[in-house]
Residue, then its C-alpha position, 0 to 999 in steps of 0.5 A: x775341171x782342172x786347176x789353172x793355178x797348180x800349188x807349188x810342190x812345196x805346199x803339197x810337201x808340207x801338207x804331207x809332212x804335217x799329216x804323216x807327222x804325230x801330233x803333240x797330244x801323241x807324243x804327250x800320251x807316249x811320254x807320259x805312259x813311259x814316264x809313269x812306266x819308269x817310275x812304278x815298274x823300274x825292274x821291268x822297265x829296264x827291259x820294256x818300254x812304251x811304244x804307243x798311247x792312241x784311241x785308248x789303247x798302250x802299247x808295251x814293246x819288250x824282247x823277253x818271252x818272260x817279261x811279256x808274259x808278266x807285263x801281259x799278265x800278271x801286271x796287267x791290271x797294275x799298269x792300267x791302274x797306274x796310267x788311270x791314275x796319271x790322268x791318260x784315258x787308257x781302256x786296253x793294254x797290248x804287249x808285243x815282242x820285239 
């Protein structure tokens, strides 16, 4: 049965925006991951940064071939430690090129 009473288009607007909007315990992580990314890694953070922190995964962005391979590889494990230790609960890291 429909609705007698329909929502104004503003309520609905808003329940959209606030869905679609990242919560603050995201951007939280995000800032956290790019503040300790900036602080132990400066040479690479020059070129790289953090584009994500959800469900455990931190997701680095850079535009060189070379620096994804030292961020996926070499300094893998180093980095994971560094946002353990931070306090984020962060189980996998991903690297993409831009």
């Amino acid at each position: 049965m429909a609705n007698s009473n329909p929502r104004p288009l503003g309520d609905i607007l808003k329940n959209i925006v606030r869905r679609a909007r990242p919560s603050a315990k995201v951007l939280k992580g995000r800032r956290l991951a790019q503040q300790i990314f900036s602080e132990k890694f400066p040479a690479l953070y020059a070129h790289a940064g953090v584009v994500s922190v959800k469900s455990g995964v931190a997701t680095l962005e850079t535009e060189s071939a070379v620096l994804f391979q030292e961020l996926e590889g070499y300094q893998r494990e180093n980095l994971l430690a560094a946002f353990r230790a931070a306090g984020l609960q962060v189980a996998e890291l991903r690297v993409k090129l831009k």
